[in-house]
PyMOL Python script that loads the backbone (N, CA, C, O; Angstrom):
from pymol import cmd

cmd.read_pdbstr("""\
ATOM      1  N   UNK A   1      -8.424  10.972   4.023  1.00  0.00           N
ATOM      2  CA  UNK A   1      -8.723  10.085   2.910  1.00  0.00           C
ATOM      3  C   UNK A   1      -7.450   9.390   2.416  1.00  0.00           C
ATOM      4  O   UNK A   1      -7.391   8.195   2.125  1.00  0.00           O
ATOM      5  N   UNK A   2      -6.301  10.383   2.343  1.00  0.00           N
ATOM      6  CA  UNK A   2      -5.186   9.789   2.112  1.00  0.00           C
ATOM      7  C   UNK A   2      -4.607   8.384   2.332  1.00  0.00           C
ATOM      8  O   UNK A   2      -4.312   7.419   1.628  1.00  0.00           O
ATOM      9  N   UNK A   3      -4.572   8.819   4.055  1.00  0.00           N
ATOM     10  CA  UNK A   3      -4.466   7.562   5.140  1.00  0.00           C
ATOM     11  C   UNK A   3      -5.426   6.073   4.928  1.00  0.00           C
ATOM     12  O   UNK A   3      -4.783   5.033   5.072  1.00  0.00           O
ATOM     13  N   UNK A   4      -6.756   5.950   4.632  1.00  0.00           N
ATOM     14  CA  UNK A   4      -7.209   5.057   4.419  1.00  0.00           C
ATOM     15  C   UNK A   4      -7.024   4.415   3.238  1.00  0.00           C
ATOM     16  O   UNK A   4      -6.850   3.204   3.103  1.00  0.00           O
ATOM     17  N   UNK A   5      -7.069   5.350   2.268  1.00  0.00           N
ATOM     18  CA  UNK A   5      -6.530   4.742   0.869  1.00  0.00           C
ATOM     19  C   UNK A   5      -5.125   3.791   0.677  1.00  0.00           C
ATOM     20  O   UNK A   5      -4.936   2.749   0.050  1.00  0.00           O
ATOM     21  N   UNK A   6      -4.000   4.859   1.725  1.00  0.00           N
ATOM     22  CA  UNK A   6      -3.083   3.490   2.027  1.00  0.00           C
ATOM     23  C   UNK A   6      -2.853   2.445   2.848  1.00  0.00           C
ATOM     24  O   UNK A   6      -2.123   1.460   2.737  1.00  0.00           O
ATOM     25  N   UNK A   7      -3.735   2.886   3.855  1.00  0.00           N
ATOM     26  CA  UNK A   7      -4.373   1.181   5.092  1.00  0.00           C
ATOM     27  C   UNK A   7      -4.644   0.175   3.379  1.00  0.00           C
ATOM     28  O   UNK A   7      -3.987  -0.802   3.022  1.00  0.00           O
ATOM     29  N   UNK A   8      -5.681   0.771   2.694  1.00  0.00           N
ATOM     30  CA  UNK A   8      -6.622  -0.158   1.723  1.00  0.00           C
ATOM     31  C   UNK A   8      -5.903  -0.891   1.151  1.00  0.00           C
ATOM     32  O   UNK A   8      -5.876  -2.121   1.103  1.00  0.00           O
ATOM     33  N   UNK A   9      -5.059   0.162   0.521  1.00  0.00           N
ATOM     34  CA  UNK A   9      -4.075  -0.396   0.034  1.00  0.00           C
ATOM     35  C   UNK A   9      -2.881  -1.308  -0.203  1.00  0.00           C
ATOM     36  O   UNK A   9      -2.301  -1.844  -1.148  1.00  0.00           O
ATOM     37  N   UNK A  10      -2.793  -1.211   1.231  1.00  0.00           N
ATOM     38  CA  UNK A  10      -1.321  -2.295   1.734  1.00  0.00           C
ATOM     39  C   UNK A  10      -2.106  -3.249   2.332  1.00  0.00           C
ATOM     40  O   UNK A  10      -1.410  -4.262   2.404  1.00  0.00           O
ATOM     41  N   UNK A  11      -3.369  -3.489   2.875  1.00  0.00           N
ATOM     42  CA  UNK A  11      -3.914  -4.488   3.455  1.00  0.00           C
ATOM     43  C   UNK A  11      -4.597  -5.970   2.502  1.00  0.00           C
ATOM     44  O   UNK A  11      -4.641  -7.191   2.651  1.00  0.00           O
ATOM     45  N   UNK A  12      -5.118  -4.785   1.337  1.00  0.00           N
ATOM     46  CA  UNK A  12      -5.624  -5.169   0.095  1.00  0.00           C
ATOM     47  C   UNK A  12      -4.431  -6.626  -0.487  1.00  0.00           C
ATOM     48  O   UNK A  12      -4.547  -7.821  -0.755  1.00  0.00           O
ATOM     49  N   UNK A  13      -3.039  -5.311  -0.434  1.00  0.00           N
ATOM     50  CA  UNK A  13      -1.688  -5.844  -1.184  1.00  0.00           C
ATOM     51  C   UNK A  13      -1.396  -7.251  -0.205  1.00  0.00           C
ATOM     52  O   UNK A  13      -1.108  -8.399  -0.542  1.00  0.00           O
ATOM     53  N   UNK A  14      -1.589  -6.674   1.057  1.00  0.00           N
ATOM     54  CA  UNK A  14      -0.980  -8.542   2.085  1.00  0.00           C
ATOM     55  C   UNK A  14      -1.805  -9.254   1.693  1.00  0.00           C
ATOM     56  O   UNK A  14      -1.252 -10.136   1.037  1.00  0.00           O
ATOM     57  N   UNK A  15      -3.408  -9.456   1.728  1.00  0.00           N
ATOM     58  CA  UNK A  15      -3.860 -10.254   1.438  1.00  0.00           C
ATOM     59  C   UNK A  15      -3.468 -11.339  -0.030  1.00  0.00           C
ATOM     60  O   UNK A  15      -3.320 -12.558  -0.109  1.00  0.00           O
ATOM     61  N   UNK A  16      -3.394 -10.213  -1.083  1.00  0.00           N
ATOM     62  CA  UNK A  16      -3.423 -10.799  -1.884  1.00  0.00           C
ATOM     63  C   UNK A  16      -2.078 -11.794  -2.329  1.00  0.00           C
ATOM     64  O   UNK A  16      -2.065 -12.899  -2.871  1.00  0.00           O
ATOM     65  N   UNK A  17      -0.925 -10.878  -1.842  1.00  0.00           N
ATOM     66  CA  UNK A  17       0.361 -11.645  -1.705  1.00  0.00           C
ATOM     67  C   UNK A  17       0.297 -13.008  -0.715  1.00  0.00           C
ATOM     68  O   UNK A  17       1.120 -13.917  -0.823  1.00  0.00           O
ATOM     69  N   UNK A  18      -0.668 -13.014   0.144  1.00  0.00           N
ATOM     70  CA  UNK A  18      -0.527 -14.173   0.607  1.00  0.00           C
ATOM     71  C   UNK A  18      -1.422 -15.240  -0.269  1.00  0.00           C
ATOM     72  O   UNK A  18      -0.942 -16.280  -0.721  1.00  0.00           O
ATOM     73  N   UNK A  19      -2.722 -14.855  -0.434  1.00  0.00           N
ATOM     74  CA  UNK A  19      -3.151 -15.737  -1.195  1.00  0.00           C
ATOM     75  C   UNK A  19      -2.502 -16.458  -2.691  1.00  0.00           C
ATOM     76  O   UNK A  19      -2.715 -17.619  -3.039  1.00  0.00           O
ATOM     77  N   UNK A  20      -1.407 -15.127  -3.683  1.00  0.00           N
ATOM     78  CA  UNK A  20      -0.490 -15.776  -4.103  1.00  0.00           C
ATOM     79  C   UNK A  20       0.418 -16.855  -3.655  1.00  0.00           C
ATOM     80  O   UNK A  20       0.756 -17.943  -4.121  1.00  0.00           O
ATOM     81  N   UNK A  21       0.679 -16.216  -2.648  1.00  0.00           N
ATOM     82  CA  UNK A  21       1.716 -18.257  -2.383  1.00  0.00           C
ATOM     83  C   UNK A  21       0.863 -19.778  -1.650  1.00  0.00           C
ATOM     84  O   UNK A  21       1.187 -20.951  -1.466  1.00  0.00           O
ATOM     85  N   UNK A  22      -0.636 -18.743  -1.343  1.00  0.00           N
ATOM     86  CA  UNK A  22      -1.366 -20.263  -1.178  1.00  0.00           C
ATOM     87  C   UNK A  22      -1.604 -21.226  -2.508  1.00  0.00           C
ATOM     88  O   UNK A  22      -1.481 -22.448  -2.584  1.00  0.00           O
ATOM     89  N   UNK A  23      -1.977 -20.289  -3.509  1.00  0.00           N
ATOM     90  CA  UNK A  23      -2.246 -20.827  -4.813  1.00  0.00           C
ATOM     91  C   UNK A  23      -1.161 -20.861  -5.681  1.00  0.00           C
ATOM     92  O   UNK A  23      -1.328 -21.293  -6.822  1.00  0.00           O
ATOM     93  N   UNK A  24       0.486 -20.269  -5.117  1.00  0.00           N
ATOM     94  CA  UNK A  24       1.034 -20.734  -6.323  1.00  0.00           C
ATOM     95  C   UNK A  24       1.327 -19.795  -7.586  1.00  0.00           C
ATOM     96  O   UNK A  24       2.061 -20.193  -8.490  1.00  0.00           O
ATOM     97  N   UNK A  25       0.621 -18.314  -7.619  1.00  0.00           N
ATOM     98  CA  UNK A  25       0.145 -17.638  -8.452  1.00  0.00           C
ATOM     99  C   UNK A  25       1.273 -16.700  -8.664  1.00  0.00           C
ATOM    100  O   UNK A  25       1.370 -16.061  -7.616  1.00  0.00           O
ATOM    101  N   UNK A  26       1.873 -16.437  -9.227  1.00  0.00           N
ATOM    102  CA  UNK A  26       2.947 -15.458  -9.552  1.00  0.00           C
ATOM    103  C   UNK A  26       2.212 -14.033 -10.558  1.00  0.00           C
ATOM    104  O   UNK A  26       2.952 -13.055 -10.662  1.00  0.00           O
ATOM    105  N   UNK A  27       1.205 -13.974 -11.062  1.00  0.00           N
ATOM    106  CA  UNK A  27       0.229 -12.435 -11.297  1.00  0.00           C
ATOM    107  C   UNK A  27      -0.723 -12.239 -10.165  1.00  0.00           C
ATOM    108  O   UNK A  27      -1.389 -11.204 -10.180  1.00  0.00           O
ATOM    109  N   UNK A  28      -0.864 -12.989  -9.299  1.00  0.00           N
ATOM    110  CA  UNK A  28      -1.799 -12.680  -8.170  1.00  0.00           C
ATOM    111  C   UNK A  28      -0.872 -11.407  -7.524  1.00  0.00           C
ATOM    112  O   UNK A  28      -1.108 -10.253  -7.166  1.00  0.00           O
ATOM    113  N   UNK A  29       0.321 -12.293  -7.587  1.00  0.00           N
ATOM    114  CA  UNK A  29       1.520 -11.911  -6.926  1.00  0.00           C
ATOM    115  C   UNK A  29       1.819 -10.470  -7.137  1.00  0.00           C
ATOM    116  O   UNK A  29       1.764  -9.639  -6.231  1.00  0.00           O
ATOM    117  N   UNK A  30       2.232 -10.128  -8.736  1.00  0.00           N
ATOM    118  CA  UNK A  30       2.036  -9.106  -9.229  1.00  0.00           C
ATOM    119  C   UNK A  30       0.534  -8.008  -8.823  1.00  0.00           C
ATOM    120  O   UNK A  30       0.482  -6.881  -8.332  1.00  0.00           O
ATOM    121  N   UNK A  31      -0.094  -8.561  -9.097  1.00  0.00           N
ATOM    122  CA  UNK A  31      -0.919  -7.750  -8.987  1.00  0.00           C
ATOM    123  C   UNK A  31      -1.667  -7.403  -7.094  1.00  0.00           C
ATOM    124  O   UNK A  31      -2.557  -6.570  -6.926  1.00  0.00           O
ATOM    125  N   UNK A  32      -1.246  -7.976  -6.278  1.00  0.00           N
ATOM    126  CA  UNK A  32      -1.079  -7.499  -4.995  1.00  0.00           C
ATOM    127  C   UNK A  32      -0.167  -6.032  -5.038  1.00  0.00           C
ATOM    128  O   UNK A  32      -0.502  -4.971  -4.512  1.00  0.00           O
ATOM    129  N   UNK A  33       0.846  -6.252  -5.673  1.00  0.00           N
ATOM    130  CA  UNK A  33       1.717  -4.792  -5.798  1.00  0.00           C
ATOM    131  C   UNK A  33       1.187  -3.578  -6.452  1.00  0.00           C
ATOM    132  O   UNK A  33       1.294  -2.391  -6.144  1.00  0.00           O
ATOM    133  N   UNK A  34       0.265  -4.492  -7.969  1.00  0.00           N
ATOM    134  CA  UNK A  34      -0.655  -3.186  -8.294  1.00  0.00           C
ATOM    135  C   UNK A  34      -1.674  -2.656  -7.749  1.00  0.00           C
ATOM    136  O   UNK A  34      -2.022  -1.563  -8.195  1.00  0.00           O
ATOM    137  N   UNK A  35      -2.270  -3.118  -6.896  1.00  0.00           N
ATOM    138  CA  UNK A  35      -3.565  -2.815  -5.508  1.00  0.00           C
ATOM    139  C   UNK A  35      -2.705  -1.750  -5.004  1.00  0.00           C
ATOM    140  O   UNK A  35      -2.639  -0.569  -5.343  1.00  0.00           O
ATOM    141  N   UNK A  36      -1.873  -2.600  -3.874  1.00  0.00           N
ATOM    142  CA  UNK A  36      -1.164  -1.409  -2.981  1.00  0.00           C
ATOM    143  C   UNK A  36      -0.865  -0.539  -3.299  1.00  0.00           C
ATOM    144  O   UNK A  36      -1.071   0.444  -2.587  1.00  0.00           O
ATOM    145  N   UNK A  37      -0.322  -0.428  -4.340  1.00  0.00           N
ATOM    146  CA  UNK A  37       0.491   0.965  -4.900  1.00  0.00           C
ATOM    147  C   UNK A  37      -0.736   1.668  -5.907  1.00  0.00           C
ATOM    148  O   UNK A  37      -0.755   2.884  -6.098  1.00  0.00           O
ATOM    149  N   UNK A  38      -1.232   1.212  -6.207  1.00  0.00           N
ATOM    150  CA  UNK A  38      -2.355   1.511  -7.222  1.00  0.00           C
ATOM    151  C   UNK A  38      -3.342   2.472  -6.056  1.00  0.00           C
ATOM    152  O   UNK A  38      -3.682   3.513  -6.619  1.00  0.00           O
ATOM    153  N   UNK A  39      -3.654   2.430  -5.217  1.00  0.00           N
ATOM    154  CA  UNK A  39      -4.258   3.362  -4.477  1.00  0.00           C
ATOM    155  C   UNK A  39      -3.640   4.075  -3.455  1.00  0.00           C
ATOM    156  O   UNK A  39      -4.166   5.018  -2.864  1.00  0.00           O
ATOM    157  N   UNK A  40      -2.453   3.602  -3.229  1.00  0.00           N
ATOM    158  CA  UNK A  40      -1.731   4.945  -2.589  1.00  0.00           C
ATOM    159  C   UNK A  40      -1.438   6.271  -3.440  1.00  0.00           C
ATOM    160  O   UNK A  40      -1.325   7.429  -3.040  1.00  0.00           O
ATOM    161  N   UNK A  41      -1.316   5.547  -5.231  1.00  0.00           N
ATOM    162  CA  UNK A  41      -0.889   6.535  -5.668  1.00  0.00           C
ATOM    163  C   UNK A  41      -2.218   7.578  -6.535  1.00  0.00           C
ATOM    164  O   UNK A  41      -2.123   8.698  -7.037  1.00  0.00           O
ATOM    165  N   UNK A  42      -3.131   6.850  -6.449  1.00  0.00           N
ATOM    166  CA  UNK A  42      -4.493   7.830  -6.443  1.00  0.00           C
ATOM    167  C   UNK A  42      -4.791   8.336  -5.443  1.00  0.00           C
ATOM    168  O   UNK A  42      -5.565   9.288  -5.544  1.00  0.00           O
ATOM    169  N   UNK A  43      -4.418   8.018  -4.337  1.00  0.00           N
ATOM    170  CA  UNK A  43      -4.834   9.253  -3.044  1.00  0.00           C
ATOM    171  C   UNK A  43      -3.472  10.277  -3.625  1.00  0.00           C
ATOM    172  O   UNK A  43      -4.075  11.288  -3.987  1.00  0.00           O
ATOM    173  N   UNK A  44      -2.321  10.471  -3.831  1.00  0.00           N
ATOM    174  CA  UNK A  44      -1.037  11.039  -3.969  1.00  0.00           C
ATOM    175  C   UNK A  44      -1.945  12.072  -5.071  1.00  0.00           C
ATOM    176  O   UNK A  44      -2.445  13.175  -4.852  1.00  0.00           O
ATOM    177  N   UNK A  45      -1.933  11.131  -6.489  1.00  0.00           N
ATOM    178  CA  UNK A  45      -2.191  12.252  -7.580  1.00  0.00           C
ATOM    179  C   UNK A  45      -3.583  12.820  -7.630  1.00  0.00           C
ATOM    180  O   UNK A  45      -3.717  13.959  -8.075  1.00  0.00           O
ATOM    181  N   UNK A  46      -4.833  12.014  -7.142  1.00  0.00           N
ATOM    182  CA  UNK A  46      -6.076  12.974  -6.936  1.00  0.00           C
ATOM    183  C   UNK A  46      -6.299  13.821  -5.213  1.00  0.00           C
ATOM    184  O   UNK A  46      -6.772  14.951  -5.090  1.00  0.00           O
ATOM    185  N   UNK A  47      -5.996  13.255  -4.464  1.00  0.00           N
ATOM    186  CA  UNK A  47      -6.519  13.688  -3.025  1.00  0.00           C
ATOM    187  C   UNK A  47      -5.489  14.961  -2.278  1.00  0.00           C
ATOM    188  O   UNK A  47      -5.890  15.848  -1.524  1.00  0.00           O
ATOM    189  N   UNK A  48      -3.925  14.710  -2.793  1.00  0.00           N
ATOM    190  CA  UNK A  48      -2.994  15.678  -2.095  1.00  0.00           C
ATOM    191  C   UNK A  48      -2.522  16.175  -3.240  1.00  0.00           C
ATOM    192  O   UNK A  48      -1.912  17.200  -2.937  1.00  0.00           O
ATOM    193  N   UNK A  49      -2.477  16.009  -4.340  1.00  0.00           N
ATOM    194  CA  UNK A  49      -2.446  16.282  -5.837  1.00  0.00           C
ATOM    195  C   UNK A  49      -0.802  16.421  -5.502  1.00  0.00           C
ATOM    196  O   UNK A  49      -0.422  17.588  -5.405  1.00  0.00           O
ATOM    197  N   UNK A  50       0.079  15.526  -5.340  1.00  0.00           N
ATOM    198  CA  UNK A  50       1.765  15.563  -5.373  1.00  0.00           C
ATOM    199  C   UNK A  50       2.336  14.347  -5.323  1.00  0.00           C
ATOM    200  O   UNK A  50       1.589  13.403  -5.064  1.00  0.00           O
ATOM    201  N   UNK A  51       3.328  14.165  -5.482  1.00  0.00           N
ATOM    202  CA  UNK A  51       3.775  13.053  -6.355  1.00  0.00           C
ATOM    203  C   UNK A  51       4.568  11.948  -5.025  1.00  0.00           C
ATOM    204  O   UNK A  51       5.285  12.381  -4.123  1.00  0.00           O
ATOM    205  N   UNK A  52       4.170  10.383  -5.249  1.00  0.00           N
ATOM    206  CA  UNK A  52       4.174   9.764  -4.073  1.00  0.00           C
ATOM    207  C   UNK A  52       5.839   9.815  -4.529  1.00  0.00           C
ATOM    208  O   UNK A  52       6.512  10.088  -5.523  1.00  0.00           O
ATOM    209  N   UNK A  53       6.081   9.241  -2.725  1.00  0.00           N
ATOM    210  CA  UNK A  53       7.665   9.181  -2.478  1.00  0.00           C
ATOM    211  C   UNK A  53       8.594   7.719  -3.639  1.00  0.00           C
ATOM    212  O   UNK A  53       9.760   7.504  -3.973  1.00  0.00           O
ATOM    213  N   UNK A  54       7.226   7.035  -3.895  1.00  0.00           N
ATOM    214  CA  UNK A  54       8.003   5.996  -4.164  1.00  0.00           C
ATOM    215  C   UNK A  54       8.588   5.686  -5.634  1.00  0.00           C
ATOM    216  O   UNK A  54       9.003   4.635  -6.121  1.00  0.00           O
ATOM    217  N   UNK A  55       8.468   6.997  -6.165  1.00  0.00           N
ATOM    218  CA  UNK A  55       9.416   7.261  -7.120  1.00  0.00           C
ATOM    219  C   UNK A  55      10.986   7.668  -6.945  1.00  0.00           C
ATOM    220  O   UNK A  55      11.815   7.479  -7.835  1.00  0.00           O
ATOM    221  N   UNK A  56      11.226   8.140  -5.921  1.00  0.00           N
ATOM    222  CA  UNK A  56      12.207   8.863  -5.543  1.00  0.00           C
ATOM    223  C   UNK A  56      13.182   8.093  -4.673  1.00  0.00           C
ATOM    224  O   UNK A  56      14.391   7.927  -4.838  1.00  0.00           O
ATOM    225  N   UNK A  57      12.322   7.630  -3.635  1.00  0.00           N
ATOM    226  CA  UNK A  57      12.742   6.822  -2.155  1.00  0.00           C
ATOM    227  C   UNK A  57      11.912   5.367  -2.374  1.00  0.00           C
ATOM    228  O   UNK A  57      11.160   5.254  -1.407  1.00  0.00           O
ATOM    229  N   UNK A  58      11.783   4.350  -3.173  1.00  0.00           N
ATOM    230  CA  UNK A  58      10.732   3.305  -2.925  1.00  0.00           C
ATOM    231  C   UNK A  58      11.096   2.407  -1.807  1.00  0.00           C
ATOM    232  O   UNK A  58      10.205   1.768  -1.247  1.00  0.00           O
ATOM    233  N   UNK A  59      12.158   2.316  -1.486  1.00  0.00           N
ATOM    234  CA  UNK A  59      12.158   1.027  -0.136  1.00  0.00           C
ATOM    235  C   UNK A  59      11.959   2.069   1.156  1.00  0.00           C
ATOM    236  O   UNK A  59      11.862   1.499   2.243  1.00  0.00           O
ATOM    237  N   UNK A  60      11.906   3.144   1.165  1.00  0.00           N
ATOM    238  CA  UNK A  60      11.765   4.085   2.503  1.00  0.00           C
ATOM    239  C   UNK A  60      10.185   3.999   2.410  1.00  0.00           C
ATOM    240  O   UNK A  60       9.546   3.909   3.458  1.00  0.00           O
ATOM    241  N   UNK A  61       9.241   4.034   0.622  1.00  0.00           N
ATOM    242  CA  UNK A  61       8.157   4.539   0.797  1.00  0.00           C
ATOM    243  C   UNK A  61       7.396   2.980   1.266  1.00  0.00           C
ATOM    244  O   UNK A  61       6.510   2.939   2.120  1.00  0.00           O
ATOM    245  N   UNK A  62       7.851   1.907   0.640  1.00  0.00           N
ATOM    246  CA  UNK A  62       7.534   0.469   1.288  1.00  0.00           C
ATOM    247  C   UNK A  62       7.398   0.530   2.529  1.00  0.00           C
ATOM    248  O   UNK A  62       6.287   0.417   3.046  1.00  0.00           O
ATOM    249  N   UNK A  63       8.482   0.715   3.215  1.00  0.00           N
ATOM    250  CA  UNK A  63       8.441   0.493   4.800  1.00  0.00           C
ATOM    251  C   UNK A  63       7.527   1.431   5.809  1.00  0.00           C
ATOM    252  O   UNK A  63       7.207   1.114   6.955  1.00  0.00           O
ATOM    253  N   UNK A  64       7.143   2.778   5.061  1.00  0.00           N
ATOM    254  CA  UNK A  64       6.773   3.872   5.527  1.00  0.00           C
ATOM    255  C   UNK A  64       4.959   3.781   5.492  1.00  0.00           C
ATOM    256  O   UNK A  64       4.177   4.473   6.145  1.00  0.00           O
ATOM    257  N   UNK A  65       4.572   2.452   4.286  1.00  0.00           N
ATOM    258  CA  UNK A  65       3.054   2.350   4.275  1.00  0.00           C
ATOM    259  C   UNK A  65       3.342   0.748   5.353  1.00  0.00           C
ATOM    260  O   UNK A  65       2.247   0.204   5.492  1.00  0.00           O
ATOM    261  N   UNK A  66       3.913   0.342   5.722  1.00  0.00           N
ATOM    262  CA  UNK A  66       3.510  -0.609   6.632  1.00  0.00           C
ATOM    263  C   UNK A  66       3.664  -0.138   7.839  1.00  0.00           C
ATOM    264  O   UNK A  66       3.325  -0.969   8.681  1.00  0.00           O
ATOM    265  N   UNK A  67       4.099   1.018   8.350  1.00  0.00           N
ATOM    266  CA  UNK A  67       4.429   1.949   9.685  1.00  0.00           C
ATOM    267  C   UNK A  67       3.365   2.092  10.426  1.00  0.00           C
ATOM    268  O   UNK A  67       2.894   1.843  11.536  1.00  0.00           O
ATOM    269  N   UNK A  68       2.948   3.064   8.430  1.00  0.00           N
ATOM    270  CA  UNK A  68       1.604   3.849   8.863  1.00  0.00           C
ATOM    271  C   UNK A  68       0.360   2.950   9.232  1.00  0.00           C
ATOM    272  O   UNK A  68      -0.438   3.460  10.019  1.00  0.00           O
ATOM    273  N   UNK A  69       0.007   1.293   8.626  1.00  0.00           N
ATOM    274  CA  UNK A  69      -0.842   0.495   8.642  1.00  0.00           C
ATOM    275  C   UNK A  69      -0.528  -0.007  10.262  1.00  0.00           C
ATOM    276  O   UNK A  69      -1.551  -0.227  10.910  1.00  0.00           O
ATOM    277  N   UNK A  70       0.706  -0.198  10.945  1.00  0.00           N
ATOM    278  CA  UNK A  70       0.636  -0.683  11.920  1.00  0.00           C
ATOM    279  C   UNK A  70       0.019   0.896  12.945  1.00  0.00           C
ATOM    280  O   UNK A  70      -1.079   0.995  13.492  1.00  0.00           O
ATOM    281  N   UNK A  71       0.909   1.731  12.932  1.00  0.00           N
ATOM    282  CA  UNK A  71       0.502   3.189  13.568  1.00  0.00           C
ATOM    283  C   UNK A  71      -1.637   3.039  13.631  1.00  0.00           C
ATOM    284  O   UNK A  71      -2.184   3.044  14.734  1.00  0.00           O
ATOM    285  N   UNK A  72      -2.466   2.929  12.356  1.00  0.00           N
ATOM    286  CA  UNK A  72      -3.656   2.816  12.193  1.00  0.00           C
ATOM    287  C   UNK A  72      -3.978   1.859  13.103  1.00  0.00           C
ATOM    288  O   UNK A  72      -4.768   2.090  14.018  1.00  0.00           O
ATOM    289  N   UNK A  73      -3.390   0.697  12.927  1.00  0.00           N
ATOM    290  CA  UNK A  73      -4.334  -0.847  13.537  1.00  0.00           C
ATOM    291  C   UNK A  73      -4.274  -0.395  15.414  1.00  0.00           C
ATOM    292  O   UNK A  73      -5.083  -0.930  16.172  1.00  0.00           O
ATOM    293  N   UNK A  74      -3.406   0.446  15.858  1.00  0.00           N
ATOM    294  CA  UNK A  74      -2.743   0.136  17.586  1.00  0.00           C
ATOM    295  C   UNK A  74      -3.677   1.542  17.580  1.00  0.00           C
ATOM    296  O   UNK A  74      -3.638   1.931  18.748  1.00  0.00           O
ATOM    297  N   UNK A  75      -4.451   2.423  16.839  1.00  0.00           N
ATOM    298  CA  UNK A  75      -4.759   3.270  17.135  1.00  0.00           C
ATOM    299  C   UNK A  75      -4.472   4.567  17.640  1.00  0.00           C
ATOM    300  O   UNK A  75      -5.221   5.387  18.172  1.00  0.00           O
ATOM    301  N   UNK A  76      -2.478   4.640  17.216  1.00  0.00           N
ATOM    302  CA  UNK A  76      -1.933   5.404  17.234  1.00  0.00           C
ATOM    303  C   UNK A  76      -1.425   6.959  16.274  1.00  0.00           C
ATOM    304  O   UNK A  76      -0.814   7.995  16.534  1.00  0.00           O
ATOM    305  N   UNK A  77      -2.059   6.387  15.156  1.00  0.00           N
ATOM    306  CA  UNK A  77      -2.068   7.225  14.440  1.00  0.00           C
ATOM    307  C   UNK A  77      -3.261   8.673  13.996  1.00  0.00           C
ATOM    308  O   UNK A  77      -4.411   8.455  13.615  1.00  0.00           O
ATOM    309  N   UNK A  78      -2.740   9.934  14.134  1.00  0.00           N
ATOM    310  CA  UNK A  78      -3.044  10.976  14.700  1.00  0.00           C
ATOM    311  C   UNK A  78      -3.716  11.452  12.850  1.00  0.00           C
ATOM    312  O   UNK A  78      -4.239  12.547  12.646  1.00  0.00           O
TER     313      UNK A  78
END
""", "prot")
cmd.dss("prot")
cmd.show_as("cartoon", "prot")
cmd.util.cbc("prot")
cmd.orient("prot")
């Protein structure tokens, strides 16, 4: 559940960041970041009940949900 919540999440977040710079939108913008992170970090505090990395490490935990989204899409992820 974890795992899909952050596919949802970061896929949710590209979309919407892109549709921010089609329209121009600088809270679209914002709020693409609150999607993504907004459900990685409800799988973190309800599903594994522990606290996401991206308090601690955030540009490791950035790079680490687009890994995992590419790892998902190639069907590599276990």
């Amino acid at each position: 559940m974890t795992q899909k919540l952050h596919a949802l999440g970061t896929l949710l977040g590209l979309v919407l960041a892109a549709l921010s710079f089609l329209f121009k939108s600088w809270s679209l913008f914002f709020i693409a970041f609150v999607v993504g992170y907004g459900l990685a970090w409800v799988s973190h505090f309800l599903v594994e009940k522990n606290k996401p990395a991206t308090f601690s490490h955030p540009l490791w935990s950035f790079i680490s949900d687009f890994r995992m989204l590419y790892l998902l899409v190639t069907c590599k992820l276990k």
